[in-house]
C-alpha positions in Angstrom: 0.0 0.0 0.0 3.0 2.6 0.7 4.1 2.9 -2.9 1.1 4.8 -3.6 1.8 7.5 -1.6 5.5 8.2 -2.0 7.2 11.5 -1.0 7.8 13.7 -3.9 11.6 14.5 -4.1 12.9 17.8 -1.9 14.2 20.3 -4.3 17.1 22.3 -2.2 17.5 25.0 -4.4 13.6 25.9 -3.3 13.2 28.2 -0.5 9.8 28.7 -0.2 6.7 26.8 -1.6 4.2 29.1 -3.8 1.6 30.3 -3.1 -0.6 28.1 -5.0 0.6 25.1 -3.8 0.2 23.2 -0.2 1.5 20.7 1.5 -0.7 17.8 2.0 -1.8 16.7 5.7 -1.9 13.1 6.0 -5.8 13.1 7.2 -6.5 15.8 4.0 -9.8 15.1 1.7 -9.2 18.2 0.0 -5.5 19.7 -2.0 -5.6 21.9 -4.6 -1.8 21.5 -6.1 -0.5 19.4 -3.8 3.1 19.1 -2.8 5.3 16.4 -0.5 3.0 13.9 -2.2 3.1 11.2 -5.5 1.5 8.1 -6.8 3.2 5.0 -8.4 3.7 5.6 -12.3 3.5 8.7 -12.0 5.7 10.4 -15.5 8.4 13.0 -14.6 6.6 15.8 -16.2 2.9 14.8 -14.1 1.9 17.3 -12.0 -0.9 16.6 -9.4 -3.3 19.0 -9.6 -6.1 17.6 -7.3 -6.0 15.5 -4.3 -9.5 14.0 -3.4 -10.8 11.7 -0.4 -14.2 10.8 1.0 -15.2 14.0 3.8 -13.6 13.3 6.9 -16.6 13.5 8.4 -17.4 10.4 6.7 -15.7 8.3 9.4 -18.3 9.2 11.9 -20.6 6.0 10.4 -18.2 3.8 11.8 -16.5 5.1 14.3 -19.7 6.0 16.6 -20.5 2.2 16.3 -17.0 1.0 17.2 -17.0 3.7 20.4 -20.5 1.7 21.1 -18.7 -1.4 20.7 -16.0 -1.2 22.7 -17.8 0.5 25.3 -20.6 -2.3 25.2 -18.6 -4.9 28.1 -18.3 -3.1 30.3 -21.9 -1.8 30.6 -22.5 -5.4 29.9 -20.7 -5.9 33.2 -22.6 -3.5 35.6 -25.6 -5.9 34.7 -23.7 -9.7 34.8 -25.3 -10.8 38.1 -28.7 -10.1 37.6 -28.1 -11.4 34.0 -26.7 -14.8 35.1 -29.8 -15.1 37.7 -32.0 -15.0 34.5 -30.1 -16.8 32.1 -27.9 -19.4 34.0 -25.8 -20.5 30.9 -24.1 -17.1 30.9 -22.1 -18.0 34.0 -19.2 -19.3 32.0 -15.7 -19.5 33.6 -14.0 -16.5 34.1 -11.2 -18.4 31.4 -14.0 -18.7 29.0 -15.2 -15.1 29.6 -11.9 -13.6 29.4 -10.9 -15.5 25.8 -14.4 -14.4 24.7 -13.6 -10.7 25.0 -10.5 -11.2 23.6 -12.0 -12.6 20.6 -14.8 -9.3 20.7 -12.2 -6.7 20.8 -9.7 -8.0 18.2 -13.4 -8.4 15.3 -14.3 -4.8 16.7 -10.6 -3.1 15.9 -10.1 -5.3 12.9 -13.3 -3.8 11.7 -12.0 0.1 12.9 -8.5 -0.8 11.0 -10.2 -1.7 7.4 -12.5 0.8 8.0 -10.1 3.6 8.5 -8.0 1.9 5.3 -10.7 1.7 3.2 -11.3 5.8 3.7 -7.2 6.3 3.9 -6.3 4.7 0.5 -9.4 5.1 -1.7 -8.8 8.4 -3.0 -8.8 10.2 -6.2 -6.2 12.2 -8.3 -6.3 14.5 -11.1 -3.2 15.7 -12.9 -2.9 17.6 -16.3 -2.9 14.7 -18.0 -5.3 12.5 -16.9 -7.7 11.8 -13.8 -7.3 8.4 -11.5 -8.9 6.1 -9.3 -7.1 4.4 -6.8 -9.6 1.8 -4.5 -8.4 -0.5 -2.0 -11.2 -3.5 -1.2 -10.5 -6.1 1.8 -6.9 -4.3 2.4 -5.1 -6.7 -0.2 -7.0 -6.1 -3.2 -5.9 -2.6 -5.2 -8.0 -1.1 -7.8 -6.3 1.7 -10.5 -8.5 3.4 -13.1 -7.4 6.2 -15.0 -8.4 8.1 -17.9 -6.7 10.9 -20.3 -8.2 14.2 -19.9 -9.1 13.9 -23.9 -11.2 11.6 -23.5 -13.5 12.9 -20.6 -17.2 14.7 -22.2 -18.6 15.8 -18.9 -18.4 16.9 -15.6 -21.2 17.2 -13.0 -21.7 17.1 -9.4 -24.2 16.5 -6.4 -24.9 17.9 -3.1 -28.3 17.4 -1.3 -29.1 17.4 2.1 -28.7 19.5 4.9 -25.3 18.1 6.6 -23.4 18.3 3.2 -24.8 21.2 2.4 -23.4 22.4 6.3 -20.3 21.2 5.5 -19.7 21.1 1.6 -19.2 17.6 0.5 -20.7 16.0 -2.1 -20.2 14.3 -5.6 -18.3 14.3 -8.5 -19.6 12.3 -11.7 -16.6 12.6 -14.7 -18.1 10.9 -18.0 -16.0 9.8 -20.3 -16.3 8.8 -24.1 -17.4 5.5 -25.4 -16.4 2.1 -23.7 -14.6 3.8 -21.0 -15.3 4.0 -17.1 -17.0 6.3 -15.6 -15.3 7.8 -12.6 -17.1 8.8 -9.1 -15.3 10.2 -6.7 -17.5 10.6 -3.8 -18.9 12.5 -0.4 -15.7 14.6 -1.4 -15.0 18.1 -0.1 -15.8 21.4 -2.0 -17.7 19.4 -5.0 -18.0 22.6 -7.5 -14.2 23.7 -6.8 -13.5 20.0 -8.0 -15.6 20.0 -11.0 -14.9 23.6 -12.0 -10.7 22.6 -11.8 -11.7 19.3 -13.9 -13.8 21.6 -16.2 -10.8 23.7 -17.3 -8.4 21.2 -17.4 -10.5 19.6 -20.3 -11.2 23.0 -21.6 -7.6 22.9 -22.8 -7.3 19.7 -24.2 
C-alpha cells in the first residue's frame, strides 16, 4: 500500500513553496496543487493538480459504532449478576469469559482498521494529464482506473441534504467517451471547486 503515496523528491535550491501550492496533511480530503505527495507511475513531467478523499466527516458511520462497541462490556458488566440469575448458561468460567472478550475486541478493531483503510487509501487524483482512481477493497485487493483528460465529455456534481450542504461535500460524476469507465469520486470536499478545476483542465485539451 505505501508505494502509492511516496514522498515527492525535496528540491534544495527551493526556499519557499508558492503560493498556490500546499503541502498535503496526512488526514487531507481536500488539495488543490499538492506538494510532499506522488503516486506510483507517476511520469516526470505529471503534476498533481487535485487531491481528493471521502469528507472526513465520513468516518463518523463507523467510528460512533465501534465507540458503542468497545464501550458495550463493560456496561454489559454492571448488569452480569442479575443477567446470570435469569439466564444461567451465561455464568461461564471467568477463562471462558476472558478469551471471549479477547476474541470481541480483536473483530471490533479489525473492523475500525479496514474501516479507517478503506477511507485512507481510496482516494482520487487528477493531474494535467489525466484523472485516477485508486480503491483498495478487503486491504489486499488494489483497484487503478485512470483516464486521459481527452477523453473525458462531462463533468457534474451533487450535493443534497442539509449536513453536506453544512459542510460542503458531495459528488463528483466525470463521463467519459465511449467504452470507457466512468469515474465517481464521492462524499468529497468542495464538490463545485472540483468540478470547476476538472472543467478547465478539459477545456484545454
Amino acid at each position: 500500500m505505501a508505494d502509492i503515496f511516496v514522498a515527492a523528491e525535496k528540491k534544495s535550491e527551493k526556499k519557499g513553496v508558492p503560493a498556490n501550492e500546499k503541502h498535503i496533511h496526512a488526514l487531507s480530503s481536500f488539495c488543490q496543487n499538492p506538494l510532499g505527495f506522488s503516486f506510483q507511475n507517476q511520469e516526470k513531467d505529471e503534476k498533481i493538480l487535485l487531491f481528493l478523499r471521502r469528507h472526513l466527516l465520513t468516518n463518523l458511520s463507523w467510528l460512533i459504532p465501534s465507540l458503542l462497541l468497545l464501550l458495550l462490556p463493560p456496561l454489559l458488566g454492571l448488569f452480569t449478576p442479575s443477567l446470570g440469575n435469569l439466564f444461567p448458561p451465561l455464568l461461564l468460567p471467568q477463562n471462558y469469559l476472558t478469551v471471549l472478550l479477547l476474541f470481541y475486541y480483536l473483530f471490533v478493531f479489525n473492523y475500525m482498521f479496514i474501516s479507517f483503510i478503506s477511507w485512507f487509501y481510496n482516494i482520487g487524483i487528477i493531474t494535467q494529464k489525466r484523472v485516477i482512481d485508486i480503491d483498495y477493497s478487503d486491504i489486499v485487493h488494489r483497484y487503478i482506473s485512470y483516464t486521459k483528460l481527452n477523453l473525458i465529455e462531462d463533468v457534474t456534481y451533487r450535493q443534497t441534504g442539509f449536513i453536506r450542504s453544512l459542510f460542503n461535500y458531495g459528488d463528483v460524476f466525470v463521463q467519459t467517451a465511449g467504452t470507457h469507465p466512468n469515474f465517481e469520486f464521492l462524499s468529497v470536499p468542495q464538490p463545485a471547486k472540483a468540478t470547476h478545476v476538472i472543467q478547465e483542465l478539459i477545456g484545454r485539451h
